[in-house]
N, C-alpha and C positions, 0 to 999 in steps of 0.2 A: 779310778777316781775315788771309788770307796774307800781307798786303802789312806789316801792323804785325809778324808776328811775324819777317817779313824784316828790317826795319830793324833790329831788336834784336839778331838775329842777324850780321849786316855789324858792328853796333857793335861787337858781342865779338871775331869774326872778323879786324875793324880791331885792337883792343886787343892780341890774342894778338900778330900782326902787328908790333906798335909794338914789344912787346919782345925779338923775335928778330931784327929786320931791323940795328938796329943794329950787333952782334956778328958778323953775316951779312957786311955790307957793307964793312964799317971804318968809322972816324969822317969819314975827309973826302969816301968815295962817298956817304955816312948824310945828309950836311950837304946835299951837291947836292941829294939825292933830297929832303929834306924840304922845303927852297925849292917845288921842284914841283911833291911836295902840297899846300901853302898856295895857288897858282896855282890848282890845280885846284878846292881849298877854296871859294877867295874866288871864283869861276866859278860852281859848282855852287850855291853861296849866295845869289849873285844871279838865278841862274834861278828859285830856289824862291820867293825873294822879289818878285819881279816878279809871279809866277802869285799871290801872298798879294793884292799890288796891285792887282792885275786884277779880283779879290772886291771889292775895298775901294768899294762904290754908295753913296751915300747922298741923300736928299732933301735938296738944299739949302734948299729952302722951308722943312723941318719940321724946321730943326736944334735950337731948343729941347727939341724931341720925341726929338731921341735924348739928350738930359743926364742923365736918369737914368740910361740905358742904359750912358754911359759912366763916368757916377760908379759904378755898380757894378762895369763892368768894370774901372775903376781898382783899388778896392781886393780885387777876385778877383784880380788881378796881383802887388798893394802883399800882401796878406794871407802869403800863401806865402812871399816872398822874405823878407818881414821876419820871418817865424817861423824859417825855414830859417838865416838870417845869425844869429840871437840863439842859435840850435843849435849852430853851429860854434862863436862864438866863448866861452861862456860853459861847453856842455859839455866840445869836443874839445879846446881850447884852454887851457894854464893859465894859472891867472889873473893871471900877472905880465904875461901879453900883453893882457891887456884892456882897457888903457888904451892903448894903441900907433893911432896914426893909420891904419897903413898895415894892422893888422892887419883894423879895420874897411873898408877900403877893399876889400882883397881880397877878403875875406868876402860882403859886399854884391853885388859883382860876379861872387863863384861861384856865391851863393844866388841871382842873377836870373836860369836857366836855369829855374825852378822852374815861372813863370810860365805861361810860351807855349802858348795852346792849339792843335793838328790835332784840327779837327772831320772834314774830310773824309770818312772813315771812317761817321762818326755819321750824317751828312747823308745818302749814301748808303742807311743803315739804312733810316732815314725815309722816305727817299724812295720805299724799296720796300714800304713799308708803304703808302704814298698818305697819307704824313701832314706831306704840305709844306704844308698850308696852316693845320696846327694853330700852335697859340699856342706850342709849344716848339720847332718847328722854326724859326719866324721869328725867335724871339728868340734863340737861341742863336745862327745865323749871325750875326748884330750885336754877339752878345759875344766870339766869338769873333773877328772882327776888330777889334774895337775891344783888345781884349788884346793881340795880338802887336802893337797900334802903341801901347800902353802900355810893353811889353817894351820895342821901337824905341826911344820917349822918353826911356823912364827909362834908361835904356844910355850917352844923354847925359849929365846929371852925374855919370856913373860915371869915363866917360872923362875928365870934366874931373877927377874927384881924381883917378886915377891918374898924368894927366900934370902938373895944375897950370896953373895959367892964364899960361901965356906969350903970347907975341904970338902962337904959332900956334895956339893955342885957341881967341884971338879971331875968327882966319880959319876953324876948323871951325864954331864958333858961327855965324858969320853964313854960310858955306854950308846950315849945317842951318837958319835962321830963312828965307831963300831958297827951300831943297828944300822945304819946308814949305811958302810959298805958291805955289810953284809947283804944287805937287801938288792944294792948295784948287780955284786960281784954274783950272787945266786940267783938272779930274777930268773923266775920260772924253772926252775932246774929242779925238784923236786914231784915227781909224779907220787903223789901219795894221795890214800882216799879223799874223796869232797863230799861226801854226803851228809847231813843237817848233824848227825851225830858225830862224824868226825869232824867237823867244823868248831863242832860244841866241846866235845875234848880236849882241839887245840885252844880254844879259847880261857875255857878252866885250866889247865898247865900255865898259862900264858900272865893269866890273872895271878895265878897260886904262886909262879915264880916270885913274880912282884910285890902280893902281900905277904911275903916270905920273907927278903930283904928289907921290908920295911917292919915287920916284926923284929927281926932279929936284931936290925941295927937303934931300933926304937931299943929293945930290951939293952943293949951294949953301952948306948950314949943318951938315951932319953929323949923324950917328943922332939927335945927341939935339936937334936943331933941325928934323926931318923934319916936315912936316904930315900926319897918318897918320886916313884920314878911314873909319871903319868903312861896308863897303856895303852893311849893312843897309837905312840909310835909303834913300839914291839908287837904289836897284835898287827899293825898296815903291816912291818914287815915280815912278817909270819906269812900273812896273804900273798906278800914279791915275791919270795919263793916255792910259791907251791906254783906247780904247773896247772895252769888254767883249766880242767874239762867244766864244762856245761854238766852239770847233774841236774835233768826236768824231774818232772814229777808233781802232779798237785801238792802231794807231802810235803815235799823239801821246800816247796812256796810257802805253803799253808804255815809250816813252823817257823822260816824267815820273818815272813811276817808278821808272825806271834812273838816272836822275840824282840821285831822292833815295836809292835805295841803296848809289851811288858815293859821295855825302855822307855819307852815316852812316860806309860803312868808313873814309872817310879822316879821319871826324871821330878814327874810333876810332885810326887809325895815325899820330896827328899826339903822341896820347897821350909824355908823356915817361916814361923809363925810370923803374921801379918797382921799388926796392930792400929787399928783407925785413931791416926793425931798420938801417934807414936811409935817406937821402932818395936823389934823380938830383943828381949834381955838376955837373948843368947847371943846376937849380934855383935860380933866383935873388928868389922871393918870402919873404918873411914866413912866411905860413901854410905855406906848403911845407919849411919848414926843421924841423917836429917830424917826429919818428921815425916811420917804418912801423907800425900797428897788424894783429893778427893777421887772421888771415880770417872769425876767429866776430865778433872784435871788429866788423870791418866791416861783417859779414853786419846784427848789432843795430843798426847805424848807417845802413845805408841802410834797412830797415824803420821807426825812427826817423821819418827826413826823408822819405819816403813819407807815412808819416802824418800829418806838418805839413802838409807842402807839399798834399796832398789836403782834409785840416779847413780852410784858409786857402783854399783855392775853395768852398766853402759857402757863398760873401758871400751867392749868388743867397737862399738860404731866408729871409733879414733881408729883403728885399723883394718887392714884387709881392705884398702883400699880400689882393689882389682875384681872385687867382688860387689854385687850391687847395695845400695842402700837398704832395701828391703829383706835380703839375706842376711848382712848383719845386724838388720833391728831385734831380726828372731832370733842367731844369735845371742845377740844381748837379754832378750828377754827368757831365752832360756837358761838363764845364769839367775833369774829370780829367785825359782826354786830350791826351798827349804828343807831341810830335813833332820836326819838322826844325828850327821854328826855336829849341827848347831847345836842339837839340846845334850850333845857333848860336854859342848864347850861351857856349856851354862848349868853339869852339874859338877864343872871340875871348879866354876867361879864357884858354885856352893861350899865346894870343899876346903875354900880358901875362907869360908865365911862372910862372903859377900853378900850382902844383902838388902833389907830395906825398899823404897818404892823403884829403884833404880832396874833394880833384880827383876821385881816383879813386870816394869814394863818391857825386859829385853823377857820375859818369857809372855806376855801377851803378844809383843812382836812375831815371834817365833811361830805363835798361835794362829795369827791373822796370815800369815804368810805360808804356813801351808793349808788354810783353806784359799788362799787366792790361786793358790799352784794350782788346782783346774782351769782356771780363767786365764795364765798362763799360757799351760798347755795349752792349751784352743787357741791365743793368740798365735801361736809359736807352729800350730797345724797350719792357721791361714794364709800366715806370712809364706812356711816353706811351700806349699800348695801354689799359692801363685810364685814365688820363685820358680819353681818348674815350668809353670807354664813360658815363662817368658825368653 
């Protein structure tokens, strides 16, 4: 439980951070330093996501058998994001902008942090309970991954509206339709080491590759000819093919969890400056160009989008009908849970330059939702505890 209210904590810690350092520094030490953080960003992100990968088993035999599993996780993904985007744009937004392309675009792409489940936490509960081999432990680890390679997916036509389909579109598309079956055709087939440092290895190659290609092709055709390849996917599939061992150890915990705590702050310190009754003049999105709203205001608005984004993971109670009511409520509620790869998603919207009060309340969301993730958990112990019983 310390570990969720840590993250929350680094995030805010990062956030405060983001808007003194620049004043602190000047503009052009500010400018160095944030290059840095995105380095370290796009590092830390692919470590997390390798270890998502490494989860990622499945029976290749009985792939029919998992279709429902992933139609429901589809639309536990699809549910949130799309309640959350229709929130921005229709509430927060007036409505001369609601027919604007771009404003949908960005919208889409801030509300997809909504999705992403960290079970981890939860799994643990369970497991200390000796209830790994009940019916809500198995099935929740299956939706649980299947969601954050929903988030992955869907992240792709996001990037194609933002950028539009040039030739270098072309060439991330067919990287991603490649990473994809590479990742099929190799899952688990690689016995190489897993210990925190080889983890961290592949994750820097993984990273380095990527800011490779987009140096190169930036240098060839300029900023806006760059091939700029997010490494959410290539890092998940990095993790499909290593063969899974278990590496314990307090260490290898101890650094895990150091690396996602570094990632939360620096999600939080990548954050752009935050102007009361006005925007960052570095801001260059759509949605980020309406005015600063006050702090109650915000306060009602991230409660708001809490509550979508939590009613749109309830997909689990429409289904499993052969199962009780009270097994898939915990189900469902264990699909609340927030984590690393939401403040993902919300530093790749940064890097699109999203931003404004919009930004700010999908990261106070973020915030509030994994300090509820104990309250959560504890629902989700009760529920399955007396599910057993009965």
């Amino acid at each position: 439980m310390k570990k969720v209210v840590s993250f929350s904590l680094m995030l805010m810690v990062g956030l405060v951070l983001s808007q003194m350092l620049p004043s602190q520094m000047g503009a052009e030490h500010y400018a160095y330093f944030r290059e840095v953080i995105t380095i370290m960003l796009g590092v830390c992100l692919a470590f997390i996501m390798i270890n998502v990968g490494r989860e990622f088993e499945i029976d290749k035999t009985n792939v029919r058998g998992y279709a429902k599993d992933y139609l429901v996780a589809m639309f536990a993904a699809a549910m949130p994001w799309l309640l959350i985007a229709l929130y921005y744009i229709f509430v927060l937004l007036p409505s001369e902008m609601w027919g604007e392309g771009e404003v949908w675009k960005e919208s889409l792409l801030l509300s997809r942090y909504a999705a992403p489940t960290s079970a981890g936490i939860l799994f643990a509960m369970l497991a200390a309970l000796n209830l790994q081999k009940s019916w809500i432990y198995q099935k929740i680890q299956v939706l649980a991954i299947f969601d954050d390679l929903d988030t992955i997916l869907l992240m792709i036509p996001l990037q194609v509206a933002m950028i539009g389909m040039k030739w270098q579109m072309g060439v991330v598309l067919f990287v991603v339709c490649l990473l994809l079956w590479i990742g099929w055709r190799y899952m688990s087939r690689f016995d190489v080491p897993q210990s925190w440092k080889a983890i961290l290895s592949y994750a820097l190659l993984t990273y380095g590759v990527i800011l490779a290609i987009y140096m190169a092709t930036k240098h060839l055709f300029g900023e806006e000819g760059a091939i700029h390849i997010e490494v959410l996917l290539p890092a998940f599939v990095v993790g499909m093919v290593i063969k899974n061992r278990h590496v314990g150890g307090k260490e290898e915990e101890r650094v895990a969890t150091g690396i996602s705590l570094l990632f939360m702050l620096l999600v939080g310190m990548s954050m752009p400056l935050i102007n009361a009754g006005d925007v960052a003049s570095d801001n260059m999105s759509v949605i980020g160009s309406i005015p600063m709203i006050s702090w109650g205001e915000l306060a009602l608005h991230v409660l708001a989008v809490s509550l979508l984004s939590n009613l749109g993971k309830l997909v689990p109670m429409l289904f499993y009908r052969d199962h009780s009511l009270t097994e898939r409520l915990a189900l469902s509620v264990g699909m609340f849970t927030r984590g690393e790869v939401g403040a993902g998603v919300i530093f790749i919207a940064i890097g699109y330059n999203i931003g404004g009060p919009i930004l700010l309340i999908s990261v106070l969301t973020l915030v509030l939702n994994l300090v509820l993730t104990i309250g959560f958990v504890y629902i989700v112990k009760r529920l399955a505890l007396k599910a057993q019983k009965m």
